[in-house]
C-alpha positions as a printed Julia matrix, in Angstrom:
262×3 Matrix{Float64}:
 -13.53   12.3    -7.29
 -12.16   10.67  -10.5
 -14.57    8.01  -11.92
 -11.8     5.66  -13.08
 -14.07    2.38  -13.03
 -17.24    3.87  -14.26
 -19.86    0.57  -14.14
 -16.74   -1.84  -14.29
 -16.88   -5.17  -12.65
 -14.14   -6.18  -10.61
 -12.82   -9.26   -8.39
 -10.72   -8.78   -5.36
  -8.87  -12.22   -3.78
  -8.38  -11.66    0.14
 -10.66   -8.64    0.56
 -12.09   -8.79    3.66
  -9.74   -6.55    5.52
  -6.21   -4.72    4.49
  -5.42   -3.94    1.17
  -7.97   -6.14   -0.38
 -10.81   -4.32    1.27
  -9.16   -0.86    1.12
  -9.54   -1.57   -2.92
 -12.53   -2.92   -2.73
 -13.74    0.2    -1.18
 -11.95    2.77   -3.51
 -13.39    0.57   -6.69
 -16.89    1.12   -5.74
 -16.23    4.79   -4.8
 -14.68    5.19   -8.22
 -17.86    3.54   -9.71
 -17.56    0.35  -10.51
 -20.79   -1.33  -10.49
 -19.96   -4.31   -8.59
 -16.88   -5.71   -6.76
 -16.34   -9.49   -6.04
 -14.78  -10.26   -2.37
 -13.35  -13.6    -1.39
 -12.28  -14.22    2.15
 -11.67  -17.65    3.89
 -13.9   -16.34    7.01
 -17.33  -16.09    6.59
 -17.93  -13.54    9.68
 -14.68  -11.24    8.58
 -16.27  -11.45    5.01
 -20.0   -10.79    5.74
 -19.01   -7.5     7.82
 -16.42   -6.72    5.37
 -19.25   -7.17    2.63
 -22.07   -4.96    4.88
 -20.18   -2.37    4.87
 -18.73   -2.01    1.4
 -22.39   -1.74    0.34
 -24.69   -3.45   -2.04
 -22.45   -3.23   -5.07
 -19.76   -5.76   -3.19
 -20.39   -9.49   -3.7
 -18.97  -11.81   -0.82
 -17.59  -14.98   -1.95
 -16.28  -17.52    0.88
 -13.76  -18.83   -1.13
  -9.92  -20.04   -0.33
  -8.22  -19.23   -3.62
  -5.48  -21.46   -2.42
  -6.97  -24.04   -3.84
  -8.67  -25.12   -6.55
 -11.77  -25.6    -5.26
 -11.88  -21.91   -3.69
 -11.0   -21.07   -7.14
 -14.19  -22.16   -9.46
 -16.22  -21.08   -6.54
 -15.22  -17.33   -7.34
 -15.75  -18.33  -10.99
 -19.16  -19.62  -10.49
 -20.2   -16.86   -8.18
 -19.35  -14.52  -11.34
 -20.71  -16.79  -14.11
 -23.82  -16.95  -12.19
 -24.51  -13.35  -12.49
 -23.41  -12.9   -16.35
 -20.58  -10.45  -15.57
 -17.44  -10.46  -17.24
 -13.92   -9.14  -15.38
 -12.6    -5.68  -16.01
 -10.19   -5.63  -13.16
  -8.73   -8.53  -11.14
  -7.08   -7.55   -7.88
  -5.28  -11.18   -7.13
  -4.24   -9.76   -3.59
  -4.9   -12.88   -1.32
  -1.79  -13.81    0.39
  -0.08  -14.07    4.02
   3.15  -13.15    5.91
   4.61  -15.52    8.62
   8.35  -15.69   10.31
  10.21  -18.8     9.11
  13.44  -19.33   10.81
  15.57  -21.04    8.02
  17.5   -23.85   10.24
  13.41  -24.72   11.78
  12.0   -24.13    8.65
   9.67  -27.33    7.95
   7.96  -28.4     4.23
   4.03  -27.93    5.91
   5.41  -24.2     6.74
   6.84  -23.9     2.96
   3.67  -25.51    1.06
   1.14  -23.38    2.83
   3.25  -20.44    1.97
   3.63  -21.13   -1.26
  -0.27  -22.55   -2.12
  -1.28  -19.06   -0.98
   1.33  -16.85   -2.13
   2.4   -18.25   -5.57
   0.38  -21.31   -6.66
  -3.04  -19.85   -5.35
  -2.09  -16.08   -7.42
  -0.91  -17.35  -10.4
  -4.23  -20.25  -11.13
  -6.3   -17.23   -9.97
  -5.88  -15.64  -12.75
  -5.48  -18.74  -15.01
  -8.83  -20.05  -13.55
 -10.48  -16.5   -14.45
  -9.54  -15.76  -17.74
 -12.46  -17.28  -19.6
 -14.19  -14.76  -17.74
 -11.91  -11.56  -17.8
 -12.72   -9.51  -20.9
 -10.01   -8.07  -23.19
  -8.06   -5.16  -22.68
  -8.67   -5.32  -19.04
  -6.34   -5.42  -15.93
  -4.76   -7.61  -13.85
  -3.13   -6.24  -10.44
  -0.98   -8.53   -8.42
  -0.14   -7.7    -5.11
   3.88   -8.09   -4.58
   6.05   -6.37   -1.75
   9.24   -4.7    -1.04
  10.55   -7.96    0.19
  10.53   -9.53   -3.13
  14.38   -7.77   -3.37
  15.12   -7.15   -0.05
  16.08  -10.92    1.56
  14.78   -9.68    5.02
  15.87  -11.68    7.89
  13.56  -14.86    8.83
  11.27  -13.98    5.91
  13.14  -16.5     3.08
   9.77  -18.31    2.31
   7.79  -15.26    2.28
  10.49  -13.05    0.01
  10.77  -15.99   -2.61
   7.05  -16.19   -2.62
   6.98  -12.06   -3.16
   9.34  -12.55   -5.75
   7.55  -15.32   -7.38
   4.75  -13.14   -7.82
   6.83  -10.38   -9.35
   8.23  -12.29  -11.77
   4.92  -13.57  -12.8
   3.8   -10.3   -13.73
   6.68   -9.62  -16.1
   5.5   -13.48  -17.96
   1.92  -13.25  -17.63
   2.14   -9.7   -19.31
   3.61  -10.96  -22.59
   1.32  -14.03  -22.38
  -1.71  -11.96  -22.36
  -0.88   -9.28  -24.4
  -2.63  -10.75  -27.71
  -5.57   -9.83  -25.62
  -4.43   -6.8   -24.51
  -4.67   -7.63  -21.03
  -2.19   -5.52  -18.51
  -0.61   -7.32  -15.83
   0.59   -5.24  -13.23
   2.62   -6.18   -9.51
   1.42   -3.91   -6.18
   4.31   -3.69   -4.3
   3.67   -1.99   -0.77
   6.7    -1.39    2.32
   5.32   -2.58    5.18
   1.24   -1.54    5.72
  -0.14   -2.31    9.05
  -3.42   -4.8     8.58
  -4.19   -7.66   10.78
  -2.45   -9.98    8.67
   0.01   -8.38    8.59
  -0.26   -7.57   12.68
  -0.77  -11.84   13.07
   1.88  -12.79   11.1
   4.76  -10.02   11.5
   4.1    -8.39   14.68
   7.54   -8.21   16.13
   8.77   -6.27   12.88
   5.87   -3.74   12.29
   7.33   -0.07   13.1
   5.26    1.58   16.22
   2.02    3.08   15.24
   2.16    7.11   15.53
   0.03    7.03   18.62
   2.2     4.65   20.4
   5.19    6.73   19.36
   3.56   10.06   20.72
   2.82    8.33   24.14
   6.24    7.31   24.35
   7.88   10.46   24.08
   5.48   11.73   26.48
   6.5     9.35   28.87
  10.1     9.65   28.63
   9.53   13.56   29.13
  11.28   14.26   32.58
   8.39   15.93   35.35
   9.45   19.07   36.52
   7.59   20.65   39.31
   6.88   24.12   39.05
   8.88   25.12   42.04
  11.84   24.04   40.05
  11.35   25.25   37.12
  13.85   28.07   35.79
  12.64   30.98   34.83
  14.5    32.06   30.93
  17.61   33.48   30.6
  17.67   37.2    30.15
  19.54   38.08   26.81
  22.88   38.39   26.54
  24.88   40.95   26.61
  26.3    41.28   23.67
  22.27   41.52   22.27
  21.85   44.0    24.75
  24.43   46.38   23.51
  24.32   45.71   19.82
  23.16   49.12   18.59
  20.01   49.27   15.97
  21.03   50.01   13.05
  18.89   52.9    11.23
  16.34   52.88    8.43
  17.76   55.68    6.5
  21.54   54.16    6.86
  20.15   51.15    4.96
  18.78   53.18    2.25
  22.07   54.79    1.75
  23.61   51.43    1.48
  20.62   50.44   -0.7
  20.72   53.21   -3.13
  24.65   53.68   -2.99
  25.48   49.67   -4.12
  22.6    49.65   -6.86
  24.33   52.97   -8.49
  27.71   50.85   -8.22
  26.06   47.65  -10.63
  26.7    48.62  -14.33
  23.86   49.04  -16.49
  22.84   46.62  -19.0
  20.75   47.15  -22.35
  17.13   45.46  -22.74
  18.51   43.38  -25.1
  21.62   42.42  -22.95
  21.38   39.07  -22.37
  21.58   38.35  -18.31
């Protein structure tokens, strides 16, 4: 396995399941020496955190708001570390129909999805070093306009766009800013929030062809055609007549020169 993050340190927003924790998990497999984890649920977190392994720090931390914020700073502060690689990847995914659309439904939206990413990585920068990375997780929706998704797709495309500024702001540092921007990837926040849209899972897909699968019993089952005749009577035709043809159509090609081009 490639050691991309060889003793890095790295902070992951929202890792406690999904995404988040999937990178969490490939960071320390890659190496990196220890991985911050904020989650808004301390149980979620603390398993997420016991089994990620020593090298994962859990931080209960909302980084939707400000105070969730300078607790992730603090938690890395107090250990001396500075940032190679910030995964801002905290976010959610709820319905909004636009005609019952409300401004509580819009604002929480937007505190997590846009306001809470883009002071995450304001609010860490003192402690990000130079030249290192900042991921942002986006999503296909950002271009798409899906149906009863507006807040969510604006927010997405918020985020995007954020990227493309916050890379020529930071690049006197040398810092990379970089959007994540998965299809649809089945994690329970996903699962909470979107459940009516998320495509069938493959084992609920086999199970349903199984079950549309008509029952024959075996005293009604046909036995296989017998070929038909025309196989039947098709003479074989012999080895030595396909050598003939063989040999007679490669004396028929003309002959080119070594140095004939093709």
């Amino acid at each position: 396995m490639l050691m991309r993050f060889q003793d890095q340190i790295v902070a992951v927003t929202g890792g406690s399941t999904g995404i988040g924790y999937s990178a969490a998990e490939a960071f320390i497999a890659e190496g990196a020496s220890r991985v911050y984890v904020t989650g808004r649920t301390a149980g979620t977190l603390n398993e997420a955190a016991n089994k990620l392994g020593n090298r994962a720090v859990p931080v209960i931390a909302d980084v939707g708001t400000a105070a969730g914020r300078q607790s992730l700073k603090a938690a890395i502060e107090a250990n001396g570390d500075r940032l190679d690689v910030l995964f801002a990847n905290a976010g959610i995914a709820e319905f909004n129909k636009f005609e019952e659309t409300d401004e509580a439904f819009f604002d929480r939206t937007f505190d997590i999805n846009v306001k809470g990413v883009y002071f995450t990585v304001q609010s860490l920068l003192p402690v990000l070093k130079d030249g290192g990375a900042v991921v942002l997780t986006g999503s296909v929706v950002s271009n798409k306009g899906m149906a009863d998704l507006s807040v969510y797709n604006a927010s997405k495309a918020a985020v995007r766009s954020f990227a493309r500024s916050l890379a020529n702001d930071l690049k006197a540092r040398k810092i990379r800013v970089n959007t994540l921007s998965p299809g649809v990837t089945r994690t329970p926040i996903m699962a909470k929030g979107l459940n009516s849209t998320l495509p069938p899972s493959p084992a609920s897909r086999r199970k349903s062809r199984s079950m549309r699968r008509p029952v024959v019993s075996p005293s009604r089952a046909r036995s296989p055609k017998p070929p038909c005749s025309w196989h039947r009577a098709r003479p074989a035709t012999s080895t030595a007549s396909n050598s003939r043809w063989t040999a007679a159509s490669r004396r028929s090609e003309p002959e080119r020169s070594p140095e004939a081009p093709p």
